[in-house]
C-alpha positions in Angstrom: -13.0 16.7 -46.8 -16.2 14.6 -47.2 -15.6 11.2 -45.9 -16.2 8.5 -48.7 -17.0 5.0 -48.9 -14.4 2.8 -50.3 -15.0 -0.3 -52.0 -12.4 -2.3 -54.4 -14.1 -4.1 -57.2 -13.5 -7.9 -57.5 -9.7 -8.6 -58.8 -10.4 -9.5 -62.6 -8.1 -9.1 -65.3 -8.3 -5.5 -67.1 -9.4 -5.1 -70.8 -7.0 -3.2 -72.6 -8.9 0.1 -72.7 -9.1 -0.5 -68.6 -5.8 -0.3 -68.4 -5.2 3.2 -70.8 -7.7 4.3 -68.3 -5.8 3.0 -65.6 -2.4 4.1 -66.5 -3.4 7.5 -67.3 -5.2 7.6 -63.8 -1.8 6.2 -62.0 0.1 9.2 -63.4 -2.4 12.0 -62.8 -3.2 11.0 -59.2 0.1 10.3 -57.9 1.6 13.5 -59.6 -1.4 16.1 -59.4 -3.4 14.4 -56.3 -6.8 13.3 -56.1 -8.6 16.8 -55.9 -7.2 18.2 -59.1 -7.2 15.5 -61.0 -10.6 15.4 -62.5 -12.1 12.6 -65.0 -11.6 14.8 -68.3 -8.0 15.3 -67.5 -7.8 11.1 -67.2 -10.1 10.8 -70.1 -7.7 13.2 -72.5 -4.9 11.1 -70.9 -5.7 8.1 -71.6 -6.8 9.4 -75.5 -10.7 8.1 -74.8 -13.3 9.8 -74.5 -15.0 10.9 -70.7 -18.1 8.4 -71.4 -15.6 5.3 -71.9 -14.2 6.2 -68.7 -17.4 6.2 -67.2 -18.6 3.1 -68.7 -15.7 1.2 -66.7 -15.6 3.6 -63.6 -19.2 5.3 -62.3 -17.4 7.7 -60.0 -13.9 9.3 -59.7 -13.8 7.6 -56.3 -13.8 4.4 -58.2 -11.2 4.8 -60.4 -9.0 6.1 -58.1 -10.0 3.2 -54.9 -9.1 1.0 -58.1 -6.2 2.6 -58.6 -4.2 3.3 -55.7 -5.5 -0.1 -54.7 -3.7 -1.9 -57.5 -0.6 0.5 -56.8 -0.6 -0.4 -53.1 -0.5 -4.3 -53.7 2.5 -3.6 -56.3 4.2 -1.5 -53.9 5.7 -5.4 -51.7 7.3 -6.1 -55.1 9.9 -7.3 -54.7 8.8 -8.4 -52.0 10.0 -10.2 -48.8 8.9 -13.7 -50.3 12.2 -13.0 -52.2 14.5 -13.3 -49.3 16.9 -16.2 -48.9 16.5 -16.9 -45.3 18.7 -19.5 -44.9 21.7 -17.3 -45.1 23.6 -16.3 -41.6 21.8 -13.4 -39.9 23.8 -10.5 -41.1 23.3 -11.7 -44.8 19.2 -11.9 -44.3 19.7 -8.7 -42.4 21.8 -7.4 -45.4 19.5 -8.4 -47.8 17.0 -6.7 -46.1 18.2 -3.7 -46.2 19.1 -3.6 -49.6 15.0 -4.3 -50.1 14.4 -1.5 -47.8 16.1 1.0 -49.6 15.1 -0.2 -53.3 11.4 1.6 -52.6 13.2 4.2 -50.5 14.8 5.2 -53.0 12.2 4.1 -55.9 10.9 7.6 -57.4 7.3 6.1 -58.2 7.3 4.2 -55.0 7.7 8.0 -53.3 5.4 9.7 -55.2 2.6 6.9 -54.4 4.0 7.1 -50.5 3.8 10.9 -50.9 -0.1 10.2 -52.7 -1.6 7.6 -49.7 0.0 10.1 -47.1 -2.0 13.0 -48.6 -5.1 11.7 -49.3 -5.2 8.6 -46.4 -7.7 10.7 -44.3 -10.5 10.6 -46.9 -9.5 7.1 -48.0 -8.2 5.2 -45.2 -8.8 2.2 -46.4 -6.0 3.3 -48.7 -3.7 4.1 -46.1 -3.9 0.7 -44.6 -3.6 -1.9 -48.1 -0.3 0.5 -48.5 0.5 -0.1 -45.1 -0.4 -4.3 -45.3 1.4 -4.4 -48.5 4.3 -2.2 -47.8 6.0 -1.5 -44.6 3.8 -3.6 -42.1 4.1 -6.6 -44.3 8.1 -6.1 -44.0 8.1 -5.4 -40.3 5.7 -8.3 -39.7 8.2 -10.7 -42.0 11.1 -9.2 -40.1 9.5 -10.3 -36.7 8.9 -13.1 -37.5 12.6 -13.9 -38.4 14.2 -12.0 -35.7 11.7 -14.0 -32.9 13.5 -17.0 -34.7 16.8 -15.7 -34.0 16.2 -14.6 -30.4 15.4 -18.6 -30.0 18.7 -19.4 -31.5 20.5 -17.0 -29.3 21.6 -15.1 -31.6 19.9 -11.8 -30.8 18.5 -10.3 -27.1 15.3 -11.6 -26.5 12.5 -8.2 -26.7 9.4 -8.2 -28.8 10.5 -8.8 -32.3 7.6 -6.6 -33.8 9.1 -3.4 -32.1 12.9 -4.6 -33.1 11.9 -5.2 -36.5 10.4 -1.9 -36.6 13.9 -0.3 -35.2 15.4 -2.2 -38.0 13.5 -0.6 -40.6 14.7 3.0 -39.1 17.8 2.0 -38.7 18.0 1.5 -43.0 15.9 4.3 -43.9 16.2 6.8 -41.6 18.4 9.3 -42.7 16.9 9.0 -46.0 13.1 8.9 -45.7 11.3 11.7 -44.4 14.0 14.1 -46.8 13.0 12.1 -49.9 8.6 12.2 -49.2 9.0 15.9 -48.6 11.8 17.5 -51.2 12.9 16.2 -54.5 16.0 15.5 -53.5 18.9 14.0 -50.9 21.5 15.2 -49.6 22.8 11.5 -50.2 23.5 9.7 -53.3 21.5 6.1 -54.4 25.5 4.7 -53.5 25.5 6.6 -50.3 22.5 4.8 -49.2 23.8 1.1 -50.5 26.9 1.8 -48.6 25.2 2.6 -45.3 23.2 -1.0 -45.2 26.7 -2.0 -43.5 26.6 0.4 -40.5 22.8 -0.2 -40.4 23.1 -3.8 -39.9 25.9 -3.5 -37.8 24.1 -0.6 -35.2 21.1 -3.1 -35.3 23.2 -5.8 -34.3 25.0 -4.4 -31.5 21.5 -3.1 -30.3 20.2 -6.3 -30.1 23.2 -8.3 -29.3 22.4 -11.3 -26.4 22.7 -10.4 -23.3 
């Protein structure tokens, strides 16, 4: 693929016609891909007509940096800011979890995982807003916790980037890499609520003080 320049336009507020566009772009790319979706399939999507999409986005590129820019940035909601930290350690840890598995087991969340995995090679400034606003924003909140608890004594004192990031494979392991690739799970949405428990119990016996 032909390497491509990426640049987000400024953050304003979209007119109403933007966001048919928009919307109609959202449900092509993450369901058809970037490739076959082409700007008369948004523009008969969106019910407007090829020039009005052109008159807000000049290139395909645009609309979809645009996009799967906006996407990314929604995909830390809820996001970690929404965690009562005050609670004991396996209640944060609990709650989590819980957070974890909500865009686990989200089926737009997966298809836009499923889209930024695809096409992150030609867009990698894709890749990395998903990662920022996604996973490495939850590892890098998670750290900063579980360093807070390893001064407390309350958990084995390692770097608390890599135990946060054992943390997050401890909840979604056995349900993530079935769910990007196939359509379904060999688990239930209840099968994965009820293993936050053993999930937060491994983690803490992992990390237990020495």
């Amino acid at each position: 693929m032909v390497k491509i320049d990426q640049n987000f336009p400024d953050s304003e507020p979209l007119t109403e016609k933007q966001r048919q566009i928009v919307d109609a772009a959202c449900k092509l790319f993450t369901e058809q891909g970037y490739e076959v979706t082409s700007m008369d399939k948004v523009a008969a999507e969106a019910n407007v007509s090829k020039r009005t999409v052109y008159s807000y986005f000049d290139s395909k590129e645009h609309l979809f940096c645009t996009v799967m820019g906006g996407m990314c940035a929604g995909f830390g909601e809820p996001n970690s800011d929404d965690i009562d930290y005050s609670g004991t350690l396996r209640e944060v840890l609990t709650d989590c979890a819980l957070l974890i598995l909500a865009k686990v087991n989200n089926p737009e969340k997966l298809r836009l995982m499923r889209t930024v995995i695809a096409e992150a090679e030609q867009f990698p400034l894709i890749g990395e807003t998903f990662w920022n606003e996604g996973p490495g924003k939850m590892r890098n909140e998670l750290a900063g916790y579980i360093g807070k608890m390893q001064d407390e004594g309350l958990l084995r004192k390692t770097d608390p980037a890599m135990a946060a990031a054992h943390f997050q494979g401890f909840v979604t392991g056995p349900f993530m890499i079935q769910r990007l690739f196939t359509s379904s799970c060999d688990w239930t949405a209840e099968d994965a609520i009820n293993s936050v428990g053993p999930a937060v119990e491994s983690f803490l016996k992992a990390y237990a003080p020495d």
